[in-house]
N, C-alpha and C positions, 0 to 999 in steps of 0.2 A: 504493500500500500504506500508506501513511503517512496517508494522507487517511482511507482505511477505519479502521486506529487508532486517529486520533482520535475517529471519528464511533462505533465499538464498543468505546473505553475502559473502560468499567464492566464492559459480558459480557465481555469480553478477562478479565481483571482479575482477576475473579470466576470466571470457568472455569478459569483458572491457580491458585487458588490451591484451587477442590474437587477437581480433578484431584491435586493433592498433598496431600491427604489419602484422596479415597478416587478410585478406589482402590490409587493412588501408594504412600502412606504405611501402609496397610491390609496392602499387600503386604510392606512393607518389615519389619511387626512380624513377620509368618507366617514370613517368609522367615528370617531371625533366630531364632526359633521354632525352626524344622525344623533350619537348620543345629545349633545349637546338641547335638542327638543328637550331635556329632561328641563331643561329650566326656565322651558315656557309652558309646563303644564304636565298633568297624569297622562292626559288622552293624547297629548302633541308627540309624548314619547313611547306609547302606545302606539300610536299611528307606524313606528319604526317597523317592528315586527310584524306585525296584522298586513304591510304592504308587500312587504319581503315576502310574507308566505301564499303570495297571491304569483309570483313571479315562476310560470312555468320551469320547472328543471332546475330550480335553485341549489338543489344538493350539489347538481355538477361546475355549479360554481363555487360554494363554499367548499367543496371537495378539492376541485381540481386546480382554483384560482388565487382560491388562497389558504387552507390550511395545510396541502400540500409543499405549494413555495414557501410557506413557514418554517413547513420541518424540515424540509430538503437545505435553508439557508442556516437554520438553527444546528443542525448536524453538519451540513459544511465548516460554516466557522469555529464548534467546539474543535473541529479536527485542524483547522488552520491554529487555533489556538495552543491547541496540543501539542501539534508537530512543529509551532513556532513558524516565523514569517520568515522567508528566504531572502526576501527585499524588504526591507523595511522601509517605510514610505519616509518623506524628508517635506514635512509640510512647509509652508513659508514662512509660519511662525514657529522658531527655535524652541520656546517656553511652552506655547500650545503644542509641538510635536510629540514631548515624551506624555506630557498629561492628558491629551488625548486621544492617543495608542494607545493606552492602558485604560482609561475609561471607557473607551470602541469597545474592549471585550468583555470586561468587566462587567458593564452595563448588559453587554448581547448575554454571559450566563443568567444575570437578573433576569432577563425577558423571558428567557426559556422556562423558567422554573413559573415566572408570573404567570405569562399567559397558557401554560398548561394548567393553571389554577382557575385561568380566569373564564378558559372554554368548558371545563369540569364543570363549571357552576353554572352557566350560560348558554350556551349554543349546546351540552350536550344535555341538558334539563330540557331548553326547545325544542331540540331533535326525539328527547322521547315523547313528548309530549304530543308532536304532530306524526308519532309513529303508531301511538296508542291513542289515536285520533279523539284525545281529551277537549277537544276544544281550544281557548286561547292562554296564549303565555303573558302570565299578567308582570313583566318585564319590569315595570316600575316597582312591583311591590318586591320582586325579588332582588334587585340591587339596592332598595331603600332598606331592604329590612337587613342585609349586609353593611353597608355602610352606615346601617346606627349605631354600629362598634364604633368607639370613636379610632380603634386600634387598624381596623380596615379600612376608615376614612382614610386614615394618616400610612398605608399601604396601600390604598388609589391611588394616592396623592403622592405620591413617589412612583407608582408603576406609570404613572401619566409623563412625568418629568425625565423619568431614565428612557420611556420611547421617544417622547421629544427628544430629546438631546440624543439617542443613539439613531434615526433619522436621520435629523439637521445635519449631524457630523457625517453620517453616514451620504450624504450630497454635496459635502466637500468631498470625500474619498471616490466615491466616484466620477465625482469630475475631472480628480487628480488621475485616478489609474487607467483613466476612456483617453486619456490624454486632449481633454478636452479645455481645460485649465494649464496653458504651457510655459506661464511665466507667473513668478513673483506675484504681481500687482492682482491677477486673473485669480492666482487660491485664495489671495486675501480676498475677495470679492466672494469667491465661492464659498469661503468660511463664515462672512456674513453674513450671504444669502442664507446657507442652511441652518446657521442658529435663528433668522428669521425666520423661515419656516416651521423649526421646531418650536417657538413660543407661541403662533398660531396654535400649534398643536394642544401646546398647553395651556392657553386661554379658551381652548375647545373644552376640553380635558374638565378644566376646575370650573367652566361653568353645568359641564352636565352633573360633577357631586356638589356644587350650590343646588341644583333643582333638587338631587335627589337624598339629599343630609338634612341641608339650611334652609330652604324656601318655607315658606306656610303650608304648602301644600306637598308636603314629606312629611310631614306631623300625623 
């Protein structure tokens, strides 16, 4: 395995890092998107679910679109992690290179472990429930009534921050290794861009647990 790594270093490399944007990262904006109705209302974030399960062959999307490219980037990069980087990337800021090399994977084992928790509780509670054709997934009551730990809050509220920020960083490194970004001035720009994106994320993020903790109507 090691020997194949080295000899498919680049498409390794390169599929790891378009898999985390699209469409990883593509997902990750939509899905922030959607939640984020939790903080216009019970039935706004309701509407989330109820439309989705109107949407012919949905499974072959959540299958094949993206829980797949999940685990496929989630086990690619434990094993890049593992077997260590062959190139280690040389971003344009010196200070931010070594802190956010180690924050990249750092954060990627946090993801893995969260959103295996966070589909447990979620998408696979939905999936039975339209298996054993129970009727509807009442979405809001099940994350309100998780997040009235305030221990889970403050575990949202970190798993929202470490995918923002693995994301964001995660669209500077792609830019860097697409070689799309070819000087200097271009990764500092791309480094901006993608921390902007990632606080999008998290201004998505902390207003769907405002709806679903803080609001009046979480109560």
């Amino acid at each position: 395995m090691r020997l194949f790594y080295e000899k498919n270093y680049f498409l390794i490399k390169r599929l790891h890092s378009l898999l985390g944007i699209i469409p990883i990262g593509a997902f990750f904006l939509v899905h922030m998107f959607l939640n984020s109705r939790a903080s216009q209302g019970r039935a706004q974030y309701q509407w989330v679910p109820d439309t989705l399960d109107q949407v012919p062959f949905i499974w072959v999307v959540e299958l094949g679109v993206i829980l797949l490219p999940i685990v496929f980037h989630a086990l690619l990069g434990a094993w890049i992690v593992w077997e260590g980087d062959l190139m280690p990337p040389r971003p344009a800021l010196s200070w931010y290179a070594s802190i956010a090399y180690l924050l990249q994977r750092y954060t990627g084992v946090l993801l893995f472990v969260m959103l295996f928790w966070h589909i447990l509780t979620t998408w696979w509670v939905h999936t039975q429930i339209k298996l054993a054709g129970q009727g509807e997934f009442d979405i809001f009551g099940t994350m309100a009534h998780i997040v009235s730990n305030p221990v889970w809050l403050i575990l949202y509220g970190l798993f929202v921050l470490i995918a923002a920020y693995h994301f964001g960083n995660g669209i500077y490194n792609f830019t860097y290794k697409w070689g799309i970004t070819t000087n200097k001035r271009a990764q500092k720009w791309s480094i901006a861009f993608g921390l902007l994106i990632g606080f999008v994320g998290v201004w998505l993020g902390f207003a769907s647990l405002y709806g679903l903790a803080l609001s009046p109507w979480a109560e």
